[in-house]
C-alpha positions in Angstrom: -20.7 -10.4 0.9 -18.3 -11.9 -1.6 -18.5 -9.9 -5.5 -19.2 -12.6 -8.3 -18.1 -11.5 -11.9 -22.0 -10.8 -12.9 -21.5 -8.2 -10.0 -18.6 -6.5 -11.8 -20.1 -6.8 -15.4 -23.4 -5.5 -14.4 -22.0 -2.3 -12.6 -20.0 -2.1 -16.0 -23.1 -2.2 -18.3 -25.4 0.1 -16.5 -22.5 2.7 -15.8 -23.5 3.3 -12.0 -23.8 1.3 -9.0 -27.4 3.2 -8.2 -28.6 1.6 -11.3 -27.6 -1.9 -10.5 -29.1 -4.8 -8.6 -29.7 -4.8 -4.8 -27.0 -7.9 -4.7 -24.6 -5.5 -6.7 -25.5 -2.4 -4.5 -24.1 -4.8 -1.1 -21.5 -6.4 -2.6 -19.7 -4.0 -4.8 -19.0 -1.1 -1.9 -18.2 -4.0 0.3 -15.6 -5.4 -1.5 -13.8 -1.5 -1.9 -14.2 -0.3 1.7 -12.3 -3.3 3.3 -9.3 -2.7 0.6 -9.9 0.9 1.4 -9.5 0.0 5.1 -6.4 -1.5 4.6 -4.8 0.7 2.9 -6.0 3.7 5.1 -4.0 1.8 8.0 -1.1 1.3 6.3 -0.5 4.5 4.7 -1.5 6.3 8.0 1.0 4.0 9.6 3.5 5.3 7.6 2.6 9.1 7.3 1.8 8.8 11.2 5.6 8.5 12.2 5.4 8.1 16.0 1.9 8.9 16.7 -1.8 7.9 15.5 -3.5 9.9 13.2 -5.2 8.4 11.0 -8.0 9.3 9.1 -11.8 8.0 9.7 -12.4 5.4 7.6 -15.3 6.2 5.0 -18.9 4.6 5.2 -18.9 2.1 2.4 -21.1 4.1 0.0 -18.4 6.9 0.6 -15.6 4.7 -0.3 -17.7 3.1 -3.1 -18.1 7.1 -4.3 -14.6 7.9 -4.3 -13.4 4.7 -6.2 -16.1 5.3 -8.8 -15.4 8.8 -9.2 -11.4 8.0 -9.7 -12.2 5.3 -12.4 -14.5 7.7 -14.7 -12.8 10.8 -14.1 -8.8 9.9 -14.5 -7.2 8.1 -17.0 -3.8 6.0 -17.8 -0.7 7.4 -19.1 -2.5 5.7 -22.9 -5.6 7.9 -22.2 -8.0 5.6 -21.2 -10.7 5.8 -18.1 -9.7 3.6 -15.1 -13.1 1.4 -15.4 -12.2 0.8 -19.0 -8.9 -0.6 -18.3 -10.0 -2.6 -15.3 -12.0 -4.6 -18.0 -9.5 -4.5 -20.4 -7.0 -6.0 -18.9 -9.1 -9.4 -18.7 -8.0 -10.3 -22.8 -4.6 -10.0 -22.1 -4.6 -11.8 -18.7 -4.8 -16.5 -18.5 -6.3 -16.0 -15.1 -9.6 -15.8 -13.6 -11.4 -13.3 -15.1 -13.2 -11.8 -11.5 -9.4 -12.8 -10.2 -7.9 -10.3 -12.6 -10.9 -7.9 -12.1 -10.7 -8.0 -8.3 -6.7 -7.3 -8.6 -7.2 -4.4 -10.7 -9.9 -2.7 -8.3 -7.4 -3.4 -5.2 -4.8 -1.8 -7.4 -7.1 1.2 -8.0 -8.4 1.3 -4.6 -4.7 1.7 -3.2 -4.4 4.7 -5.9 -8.0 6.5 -4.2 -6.5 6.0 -1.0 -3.3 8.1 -1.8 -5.0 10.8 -3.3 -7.7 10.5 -0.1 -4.4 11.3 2.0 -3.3 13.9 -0.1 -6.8 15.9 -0.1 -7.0 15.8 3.8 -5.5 17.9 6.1 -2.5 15.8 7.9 -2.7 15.5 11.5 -0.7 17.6 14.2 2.9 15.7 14.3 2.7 13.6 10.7 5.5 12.9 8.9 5.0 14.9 5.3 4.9 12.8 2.5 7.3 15.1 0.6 9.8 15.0 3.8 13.6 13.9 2.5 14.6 10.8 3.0 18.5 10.9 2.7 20.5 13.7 3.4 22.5 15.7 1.0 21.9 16.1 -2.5 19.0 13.2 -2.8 15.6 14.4 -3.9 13.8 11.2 -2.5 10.7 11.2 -0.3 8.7 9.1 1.8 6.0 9.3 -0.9 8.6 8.2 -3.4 8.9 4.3 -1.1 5.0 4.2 -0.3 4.1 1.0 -2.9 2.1 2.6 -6.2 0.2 1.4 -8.8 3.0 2.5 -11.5 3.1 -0.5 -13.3 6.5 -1.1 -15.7 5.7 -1.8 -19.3 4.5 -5.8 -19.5 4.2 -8.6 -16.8 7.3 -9.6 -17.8 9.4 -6.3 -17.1 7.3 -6.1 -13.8 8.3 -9.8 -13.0 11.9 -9.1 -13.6 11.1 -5.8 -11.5 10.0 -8.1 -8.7 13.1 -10.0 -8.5 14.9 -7.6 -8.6 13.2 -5.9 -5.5 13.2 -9.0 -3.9 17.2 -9.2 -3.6 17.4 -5.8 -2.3 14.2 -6.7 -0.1 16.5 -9.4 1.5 19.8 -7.7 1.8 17.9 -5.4 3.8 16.0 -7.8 5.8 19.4 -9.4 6.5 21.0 -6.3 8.1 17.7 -5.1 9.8 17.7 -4.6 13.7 15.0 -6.1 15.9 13.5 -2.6 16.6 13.9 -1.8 12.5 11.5 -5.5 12.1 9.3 -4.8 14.5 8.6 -1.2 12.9 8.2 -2.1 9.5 5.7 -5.1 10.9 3.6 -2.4 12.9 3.4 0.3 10.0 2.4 -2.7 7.8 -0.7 -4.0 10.2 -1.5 -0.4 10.9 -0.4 -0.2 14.9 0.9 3.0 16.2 4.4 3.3 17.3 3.4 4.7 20.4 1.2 1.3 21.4 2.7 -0.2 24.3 2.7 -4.0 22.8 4.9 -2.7 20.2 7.0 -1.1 22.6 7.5 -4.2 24.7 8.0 -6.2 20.8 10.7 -4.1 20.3 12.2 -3.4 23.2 12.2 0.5 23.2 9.8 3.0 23.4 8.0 5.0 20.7 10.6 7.8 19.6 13.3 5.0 19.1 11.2 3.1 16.9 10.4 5.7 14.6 14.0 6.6 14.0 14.6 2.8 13.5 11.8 2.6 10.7 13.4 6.2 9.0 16.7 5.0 9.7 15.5 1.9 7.7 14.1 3.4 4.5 17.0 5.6 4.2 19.0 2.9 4.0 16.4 1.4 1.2 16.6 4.5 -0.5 20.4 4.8 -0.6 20.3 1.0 -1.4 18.4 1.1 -4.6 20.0 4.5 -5.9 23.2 2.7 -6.0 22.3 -0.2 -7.2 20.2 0.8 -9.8 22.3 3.6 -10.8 21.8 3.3 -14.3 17.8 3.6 -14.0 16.1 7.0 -14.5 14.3 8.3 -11.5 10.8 6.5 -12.5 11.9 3.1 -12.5 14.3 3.6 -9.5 10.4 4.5 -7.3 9.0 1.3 -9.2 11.8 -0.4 -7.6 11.9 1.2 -4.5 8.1 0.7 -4.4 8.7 -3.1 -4.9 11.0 -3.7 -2.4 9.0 -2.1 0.3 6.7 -4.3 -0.5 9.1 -7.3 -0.3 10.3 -6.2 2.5 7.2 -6.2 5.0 6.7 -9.5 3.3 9.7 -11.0 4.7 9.3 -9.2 8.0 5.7 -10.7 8.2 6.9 -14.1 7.4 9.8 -13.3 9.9 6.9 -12.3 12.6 4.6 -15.0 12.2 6.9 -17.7 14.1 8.1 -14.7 16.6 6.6 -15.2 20.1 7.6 -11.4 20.6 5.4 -10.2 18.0 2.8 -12.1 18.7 0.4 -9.9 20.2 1.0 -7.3 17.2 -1.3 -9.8 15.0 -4.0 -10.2 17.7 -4.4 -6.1 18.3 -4.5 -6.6 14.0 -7.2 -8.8 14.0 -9.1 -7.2 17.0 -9.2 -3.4 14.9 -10.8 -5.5 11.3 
């Protein structure tokens, strides 16, 4: 069921979802547990490294529960509740207001998701989040390249930001192995390294492909702490963040006229 704006304004009047309309009730929880979804497979993707274990994914009213919880409870670096700013943000935006609405509670949702990950126990042969990305003296994590909803000061610092990102994103893309693509495509639709279609996509078997996708966001990390040397360590992870992000981008676009990777969209569709 698609969420109208009197949805989203009606859950914010009456404070609760319980107290809204049946239409509400269906759409609203509807709306978060697909974005929970998607989220669950692609950070479980990451955190997964070679193997499967991800989390069950919550009954809508569950999701729905979580989300709302997170938006009364926690609050932005300014102090205010999550729900307020999602409204907020609607004066200070041209666009549509359900558009801007609807962005900000796929922003949030991504947040609940992370902190879903972090509550639950991780699954016999994860990858921790807190695991070291580069050798040596580096402090960088896995956690620190999964995409965030830190958002730099302004749409215009976060649009210089993105291009920014999106330079490194193609350097990296550029230099990327077939196996390294083909990794980055399957954390990002929420396959298993282990699945034999992405095996046969990239031309190795599971163990091999895991290194490649490690071997790849070391090589992110290392790229964006040198080039963005002069950052503090907050807005090199923005960064970082954004370039991951511009990254599977590219590879998707890349995948999308591959016949070899072909299949790894239909086993995506066939697990919505």
């Amino acid at each position: 069921m698609v969420t109208t704006l009197e949805h989203w304004t009606e859950w914010r009047a009456r404070c609760a979802l319980l107290l809204c309309g049946e239409e509400a009730r269906a759409a609203l929880p509807a709306f978060v547990q697909v974005r929970f979804a998607k989220y669950l497979r692609q950070y479980g993707a990451y955190l997964a490294g070679g193997g499967d274990g991800r989390l069950p994914l919550p009954a809508e009213n569950d999701a729905w529960h979580l989300f709302e919880t997170h938006l009364a409870v926690d609050e932005t670096r300014d102090g205010r509740v999550y729900k307020s700013w999602l409204f907020d943000r609607i004066a200070g935006s041209p666009d549509d207001p359900l558009s801007v609405i609807q962005g900000g509670a796929t922003l949030l949702t991504r947040e609940v998701v992370r902190e879903y990950l972090r509550r639950e126990q991780s699954p016999p042969g994860t990858i921790s989040m807190q695991a070291p990305l580069v050798e040596g003296e580096s402090t960088w994590t896995i956690e620190d390249l999964l995409p965030d909803s830190a958002d730099p000061a302004g749409e215009a610092a976060r649009h210089e930001y993105e291009t920014l990102a999106d330079g490194a994103a193609a350097a990296l893309f550029e230099t990327a192995t077939l196996r390294e693509r083909v990794a980055v495509l399957a954390k990002d639709l929420g396959l298993s390294c282990a699945h034999p279609a992405v095996s046969t996509a990239a031309g190795c078997g599971k163990t091999l492909i895991a290194r490649a996708w490690q071997t790849l966001m070391q090589r992110l990390a290392e790229q964006v702490q040198k080039s963005f040397a002069g950052e503090d360590r907050a807005e090199q992870a923005i960064l970082a963040n954004l370039t991951v992000t511009a990254l599977q981008s590219r590879v998707y676009a890349w995948a999308k006229v591959e016949k070899t990777t072909a299949r790894l969209f239909e086993l995506e569709e066939a697990s919505i």
